[in-house]
N, C-alpha and C positions, 0 to 999 in steps of 0.2 A: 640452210641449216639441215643436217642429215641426221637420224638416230642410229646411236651405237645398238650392235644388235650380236656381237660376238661377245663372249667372255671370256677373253684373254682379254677385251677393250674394258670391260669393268674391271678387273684386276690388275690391271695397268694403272688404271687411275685411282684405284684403293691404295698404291702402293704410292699414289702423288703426293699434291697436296691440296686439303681440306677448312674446312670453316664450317664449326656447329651453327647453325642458324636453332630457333623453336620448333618450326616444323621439319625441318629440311635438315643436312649435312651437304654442302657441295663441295665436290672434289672437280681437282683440276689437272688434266695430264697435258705437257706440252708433246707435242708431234712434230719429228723432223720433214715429215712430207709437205706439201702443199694444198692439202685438202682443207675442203670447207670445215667448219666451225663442226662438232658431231654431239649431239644430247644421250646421253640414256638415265632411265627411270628404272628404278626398284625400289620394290617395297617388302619386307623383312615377313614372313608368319605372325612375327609375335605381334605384330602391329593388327591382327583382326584378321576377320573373316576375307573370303575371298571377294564379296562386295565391298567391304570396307576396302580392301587396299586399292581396288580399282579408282575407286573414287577418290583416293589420294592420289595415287601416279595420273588422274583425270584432270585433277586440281592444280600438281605439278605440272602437266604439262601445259596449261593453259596459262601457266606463271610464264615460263620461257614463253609462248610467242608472245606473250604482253609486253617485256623488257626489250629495252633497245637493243639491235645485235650489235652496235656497235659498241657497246660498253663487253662484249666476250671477245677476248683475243682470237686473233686469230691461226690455224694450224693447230687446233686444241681440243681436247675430250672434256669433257663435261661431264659430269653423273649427280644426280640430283636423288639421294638417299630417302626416301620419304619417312617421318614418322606420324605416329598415330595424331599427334595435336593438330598435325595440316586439314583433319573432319574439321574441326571446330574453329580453328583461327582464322579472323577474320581475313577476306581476301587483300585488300589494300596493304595489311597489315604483310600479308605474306609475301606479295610482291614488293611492298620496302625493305623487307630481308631479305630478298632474293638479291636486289639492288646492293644494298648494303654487304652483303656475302662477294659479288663479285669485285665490289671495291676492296674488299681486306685482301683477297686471294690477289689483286695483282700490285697490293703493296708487301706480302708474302714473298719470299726468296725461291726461289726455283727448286725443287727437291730432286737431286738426282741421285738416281740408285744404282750403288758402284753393283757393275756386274763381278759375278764369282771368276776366277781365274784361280783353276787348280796343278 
């Protein structure tokens, strides 16, 4: 598994499709290539301080290696939105909505966004 590290890659998959979890929002973009699975983590200002959000995308990320990779499709962008309740939500708790979030997303229809042609 690889981390998204471009922002065209997070804007790609803001434009996908999503699943509000408590702490979390994940988004999902399918990819025509054949590359690995790829994660990325942001977390918003409004959500705290610059230690707080750390320690959310900390939390986030340690949700992803805990879940099976085989339950993420594969060829696929990932983005894992953090909000401020992921300080206080219990862990178990968060990794069964992580679970939970990737089952809805690939009962979800595929979002695809017509390009502009002028």
């Amino acid at each position: 598994m690889e981390r998204l590290r471009q922002r065209a890659d997070f804007l790609a998959a803001a434009a996908s499709s999503r699943v509000n979890a408590p702490a979390f929002v994940l988004q999902r973009r399918n990819r025509d290539d054949t590359g690995p699975v790829r994660v990325g983590f942001t977390v918003t200002k409004k959500n705290g301080t610059a230690p707080e959000r750390n320690r959310i995308k900390r939390r986030l990320r340690e949700l992803v290696k805990r879940v099976d990779p085989l339950s993420m499709r594969a060829h696929s962008d990932y983005v894992l939105v953090g909000r401020r309740t992921a300080l206080t939500r219990d862990f178990a708790t968060m990794l069964d909505d992580l679970r939970s979030a990737l089952h809805r997303l690939e009962r979800q229809p595929s979002k695809q966004i017509a390009s502009k042609t002028t």
